[in-house]
MILUM-176487 format. One record per residue (C-alpha): residue number from 1; x, y, z negated. Coordinates in steps of 0.25 Angstrom, whole numbers. Each point is the difference from the previous one (the first is absolute). Example, Ala and Ser with C-alpha at 12.3 -4.5 7.8 and 13.67 -1.06 7.14 Angstrom:
<atoms>
<atom num="1" xx="49" yy="-18" zz="-31"/>
<atom num="2" xx="6" yy="14" zz="2"/>
</atoms>
This chain:
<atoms>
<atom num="1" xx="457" yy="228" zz="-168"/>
<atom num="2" xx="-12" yy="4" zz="9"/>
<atom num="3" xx="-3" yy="-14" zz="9"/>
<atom num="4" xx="-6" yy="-2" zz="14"/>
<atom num="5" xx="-17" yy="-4" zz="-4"/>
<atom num="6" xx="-4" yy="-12" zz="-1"/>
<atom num="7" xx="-3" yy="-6" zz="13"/>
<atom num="8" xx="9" yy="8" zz="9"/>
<atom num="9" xx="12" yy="-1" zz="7"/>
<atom num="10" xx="15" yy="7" zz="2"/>
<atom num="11" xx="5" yy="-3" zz="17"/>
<atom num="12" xx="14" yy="3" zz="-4"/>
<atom num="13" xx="10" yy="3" zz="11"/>
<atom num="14" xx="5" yy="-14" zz="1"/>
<atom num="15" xx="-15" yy="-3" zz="4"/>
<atom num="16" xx="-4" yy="11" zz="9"/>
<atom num="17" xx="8" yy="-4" zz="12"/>
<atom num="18" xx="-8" yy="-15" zz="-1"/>
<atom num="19" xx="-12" yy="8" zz="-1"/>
<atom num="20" xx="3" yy="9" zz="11"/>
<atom num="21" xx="4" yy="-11" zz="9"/>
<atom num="22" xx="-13" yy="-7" zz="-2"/>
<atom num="23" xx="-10" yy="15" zz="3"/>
<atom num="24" xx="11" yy="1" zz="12"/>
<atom num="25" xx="-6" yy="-15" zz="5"/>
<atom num="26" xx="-16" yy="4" zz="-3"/>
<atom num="27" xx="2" yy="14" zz="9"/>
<atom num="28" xx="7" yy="-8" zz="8"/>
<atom num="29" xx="-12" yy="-10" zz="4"/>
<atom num="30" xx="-11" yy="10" zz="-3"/>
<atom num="31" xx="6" yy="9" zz="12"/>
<atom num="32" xx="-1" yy="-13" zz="8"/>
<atom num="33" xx="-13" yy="-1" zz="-2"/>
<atom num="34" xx="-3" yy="14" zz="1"/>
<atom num="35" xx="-4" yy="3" zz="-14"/>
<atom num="36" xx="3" yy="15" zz="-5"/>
<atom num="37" xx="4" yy="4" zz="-13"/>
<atom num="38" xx="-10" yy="6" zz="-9"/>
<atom num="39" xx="2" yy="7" zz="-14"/>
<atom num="40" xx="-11" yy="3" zz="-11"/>
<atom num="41" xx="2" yy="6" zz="-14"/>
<atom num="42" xx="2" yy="-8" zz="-12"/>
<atom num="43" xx="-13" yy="5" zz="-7"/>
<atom num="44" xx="-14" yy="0" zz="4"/>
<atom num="45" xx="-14" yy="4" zz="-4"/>
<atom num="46" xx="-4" yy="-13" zz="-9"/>
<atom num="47" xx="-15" yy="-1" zz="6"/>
<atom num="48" xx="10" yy="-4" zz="14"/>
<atom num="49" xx="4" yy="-11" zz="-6"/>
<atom num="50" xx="-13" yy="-4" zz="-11"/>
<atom num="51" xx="-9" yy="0" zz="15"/>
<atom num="52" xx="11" yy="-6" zz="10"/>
<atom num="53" xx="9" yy="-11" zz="-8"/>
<atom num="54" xx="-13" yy="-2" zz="-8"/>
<atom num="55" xx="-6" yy="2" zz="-14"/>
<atom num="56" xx="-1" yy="-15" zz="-3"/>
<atom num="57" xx="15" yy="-4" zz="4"/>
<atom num="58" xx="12" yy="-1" zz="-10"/>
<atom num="59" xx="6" yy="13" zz="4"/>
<atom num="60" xx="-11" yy="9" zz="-3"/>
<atom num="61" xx="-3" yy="-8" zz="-12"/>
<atom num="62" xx="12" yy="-1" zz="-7"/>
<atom num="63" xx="13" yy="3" zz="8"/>
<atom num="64" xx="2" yy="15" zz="3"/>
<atom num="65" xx="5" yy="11" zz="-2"/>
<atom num="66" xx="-9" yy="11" zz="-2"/>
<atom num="67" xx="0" yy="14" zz="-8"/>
<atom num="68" xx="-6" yy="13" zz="-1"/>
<atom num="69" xx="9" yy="15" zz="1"/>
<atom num="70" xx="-2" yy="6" zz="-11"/>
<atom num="71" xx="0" yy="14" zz="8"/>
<atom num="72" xx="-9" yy="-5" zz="9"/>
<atom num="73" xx="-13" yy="8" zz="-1"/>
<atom num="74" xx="-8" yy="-11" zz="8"/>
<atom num="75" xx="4" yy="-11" zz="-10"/>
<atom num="76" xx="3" yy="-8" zz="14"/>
<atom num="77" xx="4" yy="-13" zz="-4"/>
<atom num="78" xx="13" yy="-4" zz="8"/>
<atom num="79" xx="6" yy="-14" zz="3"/>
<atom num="80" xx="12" yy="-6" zz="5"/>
<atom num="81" xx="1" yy="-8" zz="12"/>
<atom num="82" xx="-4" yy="-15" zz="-4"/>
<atom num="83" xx="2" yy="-3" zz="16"/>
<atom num="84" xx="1" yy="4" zz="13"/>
<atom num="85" xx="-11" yy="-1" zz="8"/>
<atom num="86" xx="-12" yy="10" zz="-6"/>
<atom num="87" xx="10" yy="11" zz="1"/>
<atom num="88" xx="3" yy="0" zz="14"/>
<atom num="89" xx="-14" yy="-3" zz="3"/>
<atom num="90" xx="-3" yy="14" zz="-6"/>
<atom num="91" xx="9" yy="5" zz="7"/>
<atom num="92" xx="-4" yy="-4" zz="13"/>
<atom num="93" xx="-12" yy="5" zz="-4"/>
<atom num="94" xx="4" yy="13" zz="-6"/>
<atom num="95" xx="10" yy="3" zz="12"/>
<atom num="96" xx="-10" yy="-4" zz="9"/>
<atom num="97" xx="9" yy="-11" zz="7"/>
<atom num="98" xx="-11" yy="-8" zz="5"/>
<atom num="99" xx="-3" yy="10" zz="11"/>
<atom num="100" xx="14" yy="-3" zz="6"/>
<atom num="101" xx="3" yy="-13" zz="9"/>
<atom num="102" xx="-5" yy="-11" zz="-6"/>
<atom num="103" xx="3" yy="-10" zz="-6"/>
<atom num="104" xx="10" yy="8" zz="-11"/>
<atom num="105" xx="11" yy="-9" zz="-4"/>
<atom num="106" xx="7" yy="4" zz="-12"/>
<atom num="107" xx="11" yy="-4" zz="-10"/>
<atom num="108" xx="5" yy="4" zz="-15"/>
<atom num="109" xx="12" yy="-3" zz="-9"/>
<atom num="110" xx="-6" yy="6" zz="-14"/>
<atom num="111" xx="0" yy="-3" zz="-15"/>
<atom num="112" xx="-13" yy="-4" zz="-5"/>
<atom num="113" xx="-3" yy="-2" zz="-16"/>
<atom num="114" xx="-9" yy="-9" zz="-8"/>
<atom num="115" xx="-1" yy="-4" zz="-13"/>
<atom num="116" xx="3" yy="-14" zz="-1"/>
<atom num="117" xx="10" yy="-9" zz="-8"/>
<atom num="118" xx="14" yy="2" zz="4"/>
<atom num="119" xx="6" yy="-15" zz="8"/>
<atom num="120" xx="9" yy="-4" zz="8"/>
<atom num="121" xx="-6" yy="5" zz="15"/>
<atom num="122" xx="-8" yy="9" zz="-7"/>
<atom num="123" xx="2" yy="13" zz="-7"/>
<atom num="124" xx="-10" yy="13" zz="-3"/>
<atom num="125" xx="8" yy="8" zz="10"/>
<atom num="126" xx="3" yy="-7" zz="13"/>
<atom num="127" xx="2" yy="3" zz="13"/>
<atom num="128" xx="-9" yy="-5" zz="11"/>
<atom num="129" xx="0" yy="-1" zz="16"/>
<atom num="130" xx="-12" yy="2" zz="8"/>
<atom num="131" xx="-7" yy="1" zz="13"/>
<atom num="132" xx="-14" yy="3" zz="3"/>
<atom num="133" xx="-7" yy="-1" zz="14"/>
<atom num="134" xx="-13" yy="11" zz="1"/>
<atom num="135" xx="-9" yy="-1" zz="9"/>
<atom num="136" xx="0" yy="-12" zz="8"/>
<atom num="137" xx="-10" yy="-13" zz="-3"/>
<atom num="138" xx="5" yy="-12" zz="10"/>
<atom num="139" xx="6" yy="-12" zz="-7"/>
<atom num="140" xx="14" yy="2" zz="7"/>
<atom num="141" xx="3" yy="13" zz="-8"/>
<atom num="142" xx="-3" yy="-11" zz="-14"/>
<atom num="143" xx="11" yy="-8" zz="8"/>
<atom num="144" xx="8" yy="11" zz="5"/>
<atom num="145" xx="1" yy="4" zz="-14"/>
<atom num="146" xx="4" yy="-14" zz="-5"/>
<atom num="147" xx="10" yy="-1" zz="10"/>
<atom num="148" xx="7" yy="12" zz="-4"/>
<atom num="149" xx="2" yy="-6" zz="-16"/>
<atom num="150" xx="5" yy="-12" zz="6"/>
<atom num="151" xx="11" yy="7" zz="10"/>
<atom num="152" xx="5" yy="8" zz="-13"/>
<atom num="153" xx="0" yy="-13" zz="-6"/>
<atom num="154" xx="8" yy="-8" zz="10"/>
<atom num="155" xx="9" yy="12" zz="4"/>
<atom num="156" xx="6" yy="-1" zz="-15"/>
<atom num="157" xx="0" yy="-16" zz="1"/>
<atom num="158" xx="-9" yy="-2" zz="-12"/>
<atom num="159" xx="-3" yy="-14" zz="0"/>
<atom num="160" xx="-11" yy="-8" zz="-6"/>
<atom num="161" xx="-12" yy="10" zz="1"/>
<atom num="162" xx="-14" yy="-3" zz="5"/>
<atom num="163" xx="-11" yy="8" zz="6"/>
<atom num="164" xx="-14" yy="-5" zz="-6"/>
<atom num="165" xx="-13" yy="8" zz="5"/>
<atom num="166" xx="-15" yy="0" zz="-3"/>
<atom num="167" xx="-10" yy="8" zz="1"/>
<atom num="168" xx="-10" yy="7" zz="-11"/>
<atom num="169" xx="-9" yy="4" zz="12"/>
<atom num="170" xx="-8" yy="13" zz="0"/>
<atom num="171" xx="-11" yy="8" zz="-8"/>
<atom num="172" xx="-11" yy="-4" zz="7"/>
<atom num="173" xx="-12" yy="-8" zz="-8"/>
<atom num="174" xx="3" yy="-12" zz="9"/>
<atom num="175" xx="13" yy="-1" zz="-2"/>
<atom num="176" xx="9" yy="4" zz="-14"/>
<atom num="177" xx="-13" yy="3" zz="-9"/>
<atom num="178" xx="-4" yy="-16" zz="4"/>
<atom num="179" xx="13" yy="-4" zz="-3"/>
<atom num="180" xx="0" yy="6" zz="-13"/>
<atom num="181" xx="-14" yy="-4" zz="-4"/>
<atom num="182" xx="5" yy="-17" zz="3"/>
<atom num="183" xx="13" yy="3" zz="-6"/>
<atom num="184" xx="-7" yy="6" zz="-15"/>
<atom num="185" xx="-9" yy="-12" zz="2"/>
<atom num="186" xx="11" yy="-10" zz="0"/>
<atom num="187" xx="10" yy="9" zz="-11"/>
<atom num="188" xx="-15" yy="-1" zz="-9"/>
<atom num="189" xx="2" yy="-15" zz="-4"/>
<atom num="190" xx="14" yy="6" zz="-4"/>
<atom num="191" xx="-2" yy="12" zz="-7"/>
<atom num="192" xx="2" yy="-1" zz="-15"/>
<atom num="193" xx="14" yy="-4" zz="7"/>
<atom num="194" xx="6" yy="9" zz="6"/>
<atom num="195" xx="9" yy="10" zz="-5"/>
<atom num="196" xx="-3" yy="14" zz="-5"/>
<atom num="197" xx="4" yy="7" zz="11"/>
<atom num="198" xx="-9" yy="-9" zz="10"/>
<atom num="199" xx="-12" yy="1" zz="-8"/>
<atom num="200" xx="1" yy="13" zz="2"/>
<atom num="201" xx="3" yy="-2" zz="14"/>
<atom num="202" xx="-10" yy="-9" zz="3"/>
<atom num="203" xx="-13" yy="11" zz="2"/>
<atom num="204" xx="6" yy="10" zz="9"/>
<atom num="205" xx="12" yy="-7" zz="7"/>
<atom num="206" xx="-2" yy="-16" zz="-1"/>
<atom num="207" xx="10" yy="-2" zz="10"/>
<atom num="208" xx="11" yy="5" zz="-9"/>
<atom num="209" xx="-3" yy="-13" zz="-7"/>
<atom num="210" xx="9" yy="-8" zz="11"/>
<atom num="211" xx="12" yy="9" zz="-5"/>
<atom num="212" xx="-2" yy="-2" zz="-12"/>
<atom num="213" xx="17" yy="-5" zz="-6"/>
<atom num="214" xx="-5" yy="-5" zz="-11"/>
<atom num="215" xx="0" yy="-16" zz="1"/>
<atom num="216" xx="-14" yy="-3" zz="-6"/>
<atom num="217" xx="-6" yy="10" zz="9"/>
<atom num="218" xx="8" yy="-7" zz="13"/>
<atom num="219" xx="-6" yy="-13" zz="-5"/>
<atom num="220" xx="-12" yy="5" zz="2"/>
<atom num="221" xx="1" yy="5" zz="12"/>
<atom num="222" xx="6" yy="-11" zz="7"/>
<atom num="223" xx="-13" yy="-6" zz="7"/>
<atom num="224" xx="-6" yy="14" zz="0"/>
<atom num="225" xx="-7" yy="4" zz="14"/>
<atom num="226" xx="9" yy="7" zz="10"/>
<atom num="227" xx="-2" yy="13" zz="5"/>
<atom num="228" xx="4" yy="-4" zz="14"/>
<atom num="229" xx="-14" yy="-9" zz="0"/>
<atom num="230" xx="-9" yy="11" zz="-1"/>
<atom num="231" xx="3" yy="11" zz="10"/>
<atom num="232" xx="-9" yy="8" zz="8"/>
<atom num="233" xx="1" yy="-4" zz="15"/>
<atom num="234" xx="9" yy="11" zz="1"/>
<atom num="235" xx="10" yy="-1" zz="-11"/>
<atom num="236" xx="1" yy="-14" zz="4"/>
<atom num="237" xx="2" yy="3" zz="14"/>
<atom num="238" xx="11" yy="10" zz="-4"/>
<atom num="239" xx="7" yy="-9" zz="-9"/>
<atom num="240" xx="1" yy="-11" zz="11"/>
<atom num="241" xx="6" yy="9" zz="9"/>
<atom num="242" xx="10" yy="6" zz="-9"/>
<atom num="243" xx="4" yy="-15" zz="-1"/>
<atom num="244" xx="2" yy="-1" zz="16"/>
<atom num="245" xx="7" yy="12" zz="0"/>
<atom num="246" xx="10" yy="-4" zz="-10"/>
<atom num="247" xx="3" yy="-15" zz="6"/>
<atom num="248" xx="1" yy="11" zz="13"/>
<atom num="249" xx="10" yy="6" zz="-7"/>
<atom num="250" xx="7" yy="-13" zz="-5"/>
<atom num="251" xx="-4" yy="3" zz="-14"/>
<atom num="252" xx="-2" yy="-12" zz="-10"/>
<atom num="253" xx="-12" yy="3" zz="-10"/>
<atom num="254" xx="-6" yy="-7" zz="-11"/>
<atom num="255" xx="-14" yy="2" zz="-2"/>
<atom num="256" xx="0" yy="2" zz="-15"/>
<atom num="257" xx="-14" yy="3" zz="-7"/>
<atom num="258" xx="6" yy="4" zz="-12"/>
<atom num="259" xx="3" yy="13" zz="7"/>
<atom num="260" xx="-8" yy="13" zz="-5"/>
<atom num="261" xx="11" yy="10" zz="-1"/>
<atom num="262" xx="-2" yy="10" zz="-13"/>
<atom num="263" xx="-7" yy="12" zz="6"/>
<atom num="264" xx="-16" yy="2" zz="2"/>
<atom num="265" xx="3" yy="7" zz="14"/>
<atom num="266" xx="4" yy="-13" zz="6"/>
<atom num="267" xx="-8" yy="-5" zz="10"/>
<atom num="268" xx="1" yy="-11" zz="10"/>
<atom num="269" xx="14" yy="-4" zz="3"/>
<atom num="270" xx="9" yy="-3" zz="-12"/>
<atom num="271" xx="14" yy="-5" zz="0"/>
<atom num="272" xx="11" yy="-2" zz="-9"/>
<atom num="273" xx="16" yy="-4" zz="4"/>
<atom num="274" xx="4" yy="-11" zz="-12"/>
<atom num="275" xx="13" yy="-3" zz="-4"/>
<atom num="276" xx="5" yy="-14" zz="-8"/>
<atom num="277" xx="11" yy="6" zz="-3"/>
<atom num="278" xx="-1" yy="12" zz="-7"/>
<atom num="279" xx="-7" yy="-7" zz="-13"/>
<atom num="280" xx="-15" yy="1" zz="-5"/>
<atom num="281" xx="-1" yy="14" zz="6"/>
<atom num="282" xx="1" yy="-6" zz="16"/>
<atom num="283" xx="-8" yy="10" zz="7"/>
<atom num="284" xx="10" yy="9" zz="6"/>
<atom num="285" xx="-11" yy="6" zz="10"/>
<atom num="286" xx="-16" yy="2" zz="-1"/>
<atom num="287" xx="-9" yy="8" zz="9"/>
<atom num="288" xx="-12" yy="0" zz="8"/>
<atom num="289" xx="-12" yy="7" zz="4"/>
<atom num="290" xx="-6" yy="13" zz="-5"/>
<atom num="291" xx="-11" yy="3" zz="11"/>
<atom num="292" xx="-8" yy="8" zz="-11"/>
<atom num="293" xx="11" yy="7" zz="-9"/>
<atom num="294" xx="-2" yy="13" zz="9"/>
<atom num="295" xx="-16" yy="1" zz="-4"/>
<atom num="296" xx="2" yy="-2" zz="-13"/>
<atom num="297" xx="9" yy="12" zz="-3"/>
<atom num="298" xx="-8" yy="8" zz="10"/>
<atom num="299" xx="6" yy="-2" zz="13"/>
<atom num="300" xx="-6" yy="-2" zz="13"/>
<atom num="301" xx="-1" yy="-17" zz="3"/>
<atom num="302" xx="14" yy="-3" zz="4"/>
<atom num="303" xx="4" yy="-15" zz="-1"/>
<atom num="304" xx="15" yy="-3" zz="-4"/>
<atom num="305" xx="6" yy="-12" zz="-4"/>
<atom num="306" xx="14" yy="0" zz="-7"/>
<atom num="307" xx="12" yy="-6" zz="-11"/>
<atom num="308" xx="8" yy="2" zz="-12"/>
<atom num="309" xx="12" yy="-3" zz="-3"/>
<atom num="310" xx="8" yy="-2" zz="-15"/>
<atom num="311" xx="17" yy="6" zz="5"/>
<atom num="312" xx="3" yy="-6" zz="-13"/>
<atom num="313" xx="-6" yy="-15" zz="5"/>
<atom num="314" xx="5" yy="2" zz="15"/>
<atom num="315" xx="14" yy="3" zz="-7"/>
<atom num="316" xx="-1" yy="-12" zz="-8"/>
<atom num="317" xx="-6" yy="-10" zz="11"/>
<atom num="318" xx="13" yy="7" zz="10"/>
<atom num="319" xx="11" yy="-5" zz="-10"/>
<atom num="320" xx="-7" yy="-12" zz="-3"/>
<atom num="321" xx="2" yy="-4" zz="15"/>
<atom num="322" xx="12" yy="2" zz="-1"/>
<atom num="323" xx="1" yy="15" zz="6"/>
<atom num="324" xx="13" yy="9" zz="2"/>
<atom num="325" xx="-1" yy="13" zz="-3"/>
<atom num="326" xx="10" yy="9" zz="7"/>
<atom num="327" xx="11" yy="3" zz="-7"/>
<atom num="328" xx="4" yy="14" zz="-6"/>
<atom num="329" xx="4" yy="11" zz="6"/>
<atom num="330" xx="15" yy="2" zz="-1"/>
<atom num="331" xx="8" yy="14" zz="1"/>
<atom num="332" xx="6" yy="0" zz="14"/>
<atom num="333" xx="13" yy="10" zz="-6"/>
<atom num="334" xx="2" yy="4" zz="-14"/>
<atom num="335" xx="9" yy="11" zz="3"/>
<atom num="336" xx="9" yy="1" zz="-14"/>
<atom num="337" xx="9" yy="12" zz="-4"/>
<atom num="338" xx="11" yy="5" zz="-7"/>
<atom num="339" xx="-1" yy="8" zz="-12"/>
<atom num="340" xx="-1" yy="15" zz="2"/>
<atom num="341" xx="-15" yy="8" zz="3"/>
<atom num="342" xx="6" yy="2" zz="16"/>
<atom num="343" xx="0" yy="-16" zz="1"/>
<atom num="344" xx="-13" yy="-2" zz="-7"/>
<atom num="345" xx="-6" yy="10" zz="8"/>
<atom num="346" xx="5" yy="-3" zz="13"/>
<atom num="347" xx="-4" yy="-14" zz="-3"/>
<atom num="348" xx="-14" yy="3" zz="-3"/>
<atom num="349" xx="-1" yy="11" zz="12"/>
<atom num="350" xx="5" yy="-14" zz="10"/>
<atom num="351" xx="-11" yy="-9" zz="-7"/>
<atom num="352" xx="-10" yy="10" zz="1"/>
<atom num="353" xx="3" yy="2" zz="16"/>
<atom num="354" xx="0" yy="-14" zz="2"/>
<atom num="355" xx="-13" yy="-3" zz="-7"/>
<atom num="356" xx="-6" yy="11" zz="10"/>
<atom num="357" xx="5" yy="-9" zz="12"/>
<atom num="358" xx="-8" yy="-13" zz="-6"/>
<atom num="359" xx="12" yy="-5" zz="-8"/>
<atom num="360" xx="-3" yy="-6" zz="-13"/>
<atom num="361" xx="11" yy="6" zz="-7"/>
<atom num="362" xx="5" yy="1" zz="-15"/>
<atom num="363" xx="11" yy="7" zz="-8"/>
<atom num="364" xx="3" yy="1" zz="-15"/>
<atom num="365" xx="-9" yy="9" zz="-9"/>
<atom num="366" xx="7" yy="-5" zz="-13"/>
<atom num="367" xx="14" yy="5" zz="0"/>
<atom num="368" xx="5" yy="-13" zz="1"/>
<atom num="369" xx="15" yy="-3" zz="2"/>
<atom num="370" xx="5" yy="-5" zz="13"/>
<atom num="371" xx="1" yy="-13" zz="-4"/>
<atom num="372" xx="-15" yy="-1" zz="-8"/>
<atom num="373" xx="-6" yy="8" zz="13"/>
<atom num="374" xx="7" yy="-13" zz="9"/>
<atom num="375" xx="-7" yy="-10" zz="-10"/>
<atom num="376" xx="-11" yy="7" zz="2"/>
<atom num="377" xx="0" yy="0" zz="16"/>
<atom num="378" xx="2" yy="-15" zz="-1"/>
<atom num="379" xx="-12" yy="-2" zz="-10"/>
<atom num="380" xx="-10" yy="8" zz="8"/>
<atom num="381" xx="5" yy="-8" zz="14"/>
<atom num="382" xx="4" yy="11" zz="6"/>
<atom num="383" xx="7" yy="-2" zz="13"/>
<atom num="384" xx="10" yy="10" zz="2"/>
<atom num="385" xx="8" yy="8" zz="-9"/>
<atom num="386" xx="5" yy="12" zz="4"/>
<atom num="387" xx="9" yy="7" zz="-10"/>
<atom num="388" xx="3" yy="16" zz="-2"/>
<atom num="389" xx="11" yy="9" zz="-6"/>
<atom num="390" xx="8" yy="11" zz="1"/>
<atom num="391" xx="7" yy="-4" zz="13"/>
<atom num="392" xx="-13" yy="-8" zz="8"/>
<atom num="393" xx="-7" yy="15" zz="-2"/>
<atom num="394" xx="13" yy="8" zz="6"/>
<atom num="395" xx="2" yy="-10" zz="11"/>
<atom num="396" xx="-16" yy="-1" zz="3"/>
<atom num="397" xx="0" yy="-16" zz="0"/>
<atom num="398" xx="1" yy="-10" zz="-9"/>
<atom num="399" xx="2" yy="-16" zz="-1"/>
<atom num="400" xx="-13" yy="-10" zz="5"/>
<atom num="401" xx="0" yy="-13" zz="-7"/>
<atom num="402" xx="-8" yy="-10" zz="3"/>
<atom num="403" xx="-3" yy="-8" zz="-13"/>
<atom num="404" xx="-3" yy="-12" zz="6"/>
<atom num="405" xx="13" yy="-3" zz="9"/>
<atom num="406" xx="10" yy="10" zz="-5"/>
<atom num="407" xx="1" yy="8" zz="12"/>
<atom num="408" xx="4" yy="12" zz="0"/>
<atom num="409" xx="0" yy="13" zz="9"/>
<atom num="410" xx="1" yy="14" zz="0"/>
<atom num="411" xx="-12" yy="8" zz="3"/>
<atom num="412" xx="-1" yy="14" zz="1"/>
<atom num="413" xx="-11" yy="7" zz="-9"/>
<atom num="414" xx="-8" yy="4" zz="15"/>
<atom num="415" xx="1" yy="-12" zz="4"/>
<atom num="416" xx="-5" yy="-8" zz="-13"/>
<atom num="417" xx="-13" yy="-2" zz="4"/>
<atom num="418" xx="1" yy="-5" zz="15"/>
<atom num="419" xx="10" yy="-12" zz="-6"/>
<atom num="420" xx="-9" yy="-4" zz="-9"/>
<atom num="421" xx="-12" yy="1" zz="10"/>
<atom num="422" xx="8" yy="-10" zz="8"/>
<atom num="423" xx="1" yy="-10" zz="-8"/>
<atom num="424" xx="-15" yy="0" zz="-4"/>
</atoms>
């Protein structure tokens, strides 16, 4: 039998209507805030993601999905979105958004791939939820931002989740490049210790040292100087004021200089939403600033600043707290019938009529006997049945029972779908 690959997942339709309930509740609050919906294609160009995620992170390194077409006669080399936020950059770029009213505020429900093991929160395909900010510089977009995460977060009730920030400051020699200069000068002593991945880490990209899950490498770092104490005047003057803006907002914070985030675009700002309660893989949502992603693919400078969301983990912190999902739709009629093709037909031709008029409406497609097609009304949930023979199609009306308390009434086959509108 021919399997599902490794890493992926089946949403069967017991599922769906969770998932749909949860997307429902992120439009719901990114209309609030005035985000719009943005939609990108599921490949692109590798050289977008090599320049913008960056060479030296684990995503370009080792996790995607990259390949060739064979009839391509430019031999381009194609790769599968690993994220979010490079795409839309391009094509804000490429559409020429930027010379609309700024600042762009944009949103995404995608599947995203990496190459990674297959665990619990995590899988190869995965959904994610995004919002990016392009254009604007002031610290209250970083708290705008923030404050979005955390009204999805409260408007599904999930409990237990902290906001922790820092910041990586900016590119500048006074400010990051020090930073990393004292930082390899404290990791030196350690070196021979650290794992492989941050030896090779530990040249071009210290700081990914301090995210390092390996515990050897977190013992390491646990004195190692913070970020936060080596800004330039104006990365640390932004980060103070992103802090006022969030207690502005009510918004508790941690600041956590453990906080690097993944990606080489980041810049500044830097935030994750933690969970106790959804296991080792607690961050349901990690983001922060990008003010030179648009340079590095080509664009003009546009600052931007941004999250990321796992659906899967957002799910899995939802039930955790204790969420309810709607329950399932139910068939408002199931309209049985007789046997004979004039019954079956006239059956069909009513569910039809009524589904037209809004009416979730459902008949028997199996050739079911009366009884089995009753069961099966009462299985489904439907509300009413209405059945149809020989005599409810001369007399153009036909009995109405209500499942629920019993009660029945004749309804004519015109007036149908008014009495069930009614009694929604």
């Amino acid at each position: 039998m021919i399997q599902k690959p490794r890493g992926t997942i089946d949403i069967l339709p017991a599922d769906s209507a969770k998932w749909q309930y949860i997307e429902q509740t992120i439009k719901d609050v990114c209309k609030a805030y005035g985000y719009l919906e943005i939609r990108v294609p599921t490949f692109e160009a590798t050289e977008l993601f090599a320049r913008g995620v960056g060479d030296t992170t684990d995503v370009v390194q080792k996790e995607m999905y990259t390949f060739t077409p064979a009839q391509d006669k430019d031999k381009k080399s194609l790769t599968l979105r690993p994220e979010g936020t490079a795409n839309v950059m391009r094509s804000v770029i490429e559409n020429s958004l930027y010379g609309e009213a700024l600042p762009l505020k944009l949103y995404y429900i995608m599947t995203c791939f990496r190459y990674e093991t297959p665990q619990s929160g995590r899988s190869r395909e995965y959904y994610t939820f995004g919002v990016e900010q392009i254009g604007a510089m002031s610290p209250i977009v970083d708290a705008e931002v923030m404050s979005l995460a955390g009204a999805l977060l409260k408007k599904l009730g999930i409990k237990g989740v902290a906001l922790h920030i820092n910041s990586i400051g900016c590119m500048e020699p006074g400010c990051r490049p020090n930073y990393h200069r004292i930082l390899k000068e404290y990791l030196g002593s350690s070196y021979g210790s650290l794992c492989e991945t941050c030896k090779s880490r530990f040249e071009r990209n210290p700081a990914r040292v301090l995210d390092c899950k390996s515990e050897i490498c977190k013992n390491i770092v646990a004195d190692a100087p913070k970020s936060k104490d080596y800004l330039c005047g104006e990365c640390g003057a932004h980060f103070e004021n992103t802090q006022s803006y969030l207690k502005a907002l009510g918004m508790d914070f941690v600041i956590n200089p453990l906080i690097v985030r993944g990606l080489d675009y980041y810049t500044k700002t830097v935030f994750e939403f933690i969970s106790g309660d959804i296991g080792a893989l607690g961050t349901i949502a990690g983001g922060g600033r990008y003010d030179g992603l648009s340079e590095l693919i080509g664009g003009p400078k546009l600052p931007g600043i941004g999250f990321g969301l796992g659906m899967g983990r957002l799910m899995a912190a939802f039930e955790g707290s204790g969420g309810q999902f709607p329950e399932k739709d139910k068939p408002k009629i199931f309209i049985a019938s007789l046997p004979g093709d004039e019954a079956r037909q006239t059956a069909a031709t009513l569910v039809c009529s009524l589904r037209e008029d809004g009416i979730y409406a459902e008949t028997d497609n199996m050739d079911r006997s009366l009884k089995s097609q009753m069961k099966y009304a009462d299985k489904i949930g439907a509300q009413y049945v209405y059945v149809i023979g020989e005599r409810e199609i001369a007399e153009k009306k036909a009995t109405l029972k209500n499942m629920r308390t019993s009660e029945q009434v004749d309804v004519g086959f015109g007036d149908l779908a008014q009495k069930l509108k009614e009694d929604i």
